[in-house]
C-alpha positions in Angstrom: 14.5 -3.7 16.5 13.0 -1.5 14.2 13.7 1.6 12.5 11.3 4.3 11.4 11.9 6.8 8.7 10.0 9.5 10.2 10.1 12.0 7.3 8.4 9.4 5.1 5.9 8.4 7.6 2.1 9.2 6.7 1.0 8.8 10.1 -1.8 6.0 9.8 -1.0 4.2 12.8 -1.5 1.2 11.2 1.7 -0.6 12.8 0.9 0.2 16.4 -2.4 -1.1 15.9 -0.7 -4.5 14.4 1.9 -4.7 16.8 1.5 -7.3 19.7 3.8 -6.0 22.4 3.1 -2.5 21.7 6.1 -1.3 21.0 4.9 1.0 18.7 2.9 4.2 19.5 1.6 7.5 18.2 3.5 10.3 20.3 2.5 13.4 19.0 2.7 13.9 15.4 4.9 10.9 14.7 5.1 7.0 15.8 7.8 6.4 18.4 9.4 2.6 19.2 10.2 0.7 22.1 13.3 -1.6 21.1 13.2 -3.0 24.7 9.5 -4.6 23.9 9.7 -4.9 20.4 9.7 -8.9 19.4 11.1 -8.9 15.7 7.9 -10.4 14.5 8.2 -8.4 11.9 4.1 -7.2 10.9 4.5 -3.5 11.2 6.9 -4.0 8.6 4.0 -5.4 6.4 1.2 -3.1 7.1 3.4 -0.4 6.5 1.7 1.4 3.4 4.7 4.5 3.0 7.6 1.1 3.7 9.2 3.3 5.7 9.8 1.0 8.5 13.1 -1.2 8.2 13.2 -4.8 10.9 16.6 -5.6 12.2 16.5 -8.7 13.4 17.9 -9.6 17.4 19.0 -5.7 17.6 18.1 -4.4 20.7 19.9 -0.9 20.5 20.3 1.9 18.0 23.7 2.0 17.7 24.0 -1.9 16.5 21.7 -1.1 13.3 23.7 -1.4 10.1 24.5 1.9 8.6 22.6 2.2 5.1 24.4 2.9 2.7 
């Protein structure tokens, strides 16, 4: 699953237009995720020009992502 900072997000939609499942969409004027397609692969991550998407590998809901600390 991943996890978008949203207040550091630029809006370029370049990792919905990378992503193979589509679990990543422009809603609005912000990017919303789908954990229940999302596939961990991982390449939103790396198109990501702001790096405000974080991949947590084989999570499937919010609660489970590691707090940052």
């Amino acid at each position: 699953m991943i996890k978008i900072k949203h207040d550091g997000c630029i809006f370029c939609v370049g990792c919905s237009s990378v992503c193979p499942v589509n679990a990543i969409e422009a809603v609005g004027t912000r990017m919303e995720h789908y954990p229940e397609k999302c596939i961990d692969c991982g390449l939103c991550v790396r198109v990501c020009p702001a790096n405000v998407i974080r991949l947590h590998k084989g999570v499937k809901k919010a609660e489970d992502i590691p707090k940052e600390g």
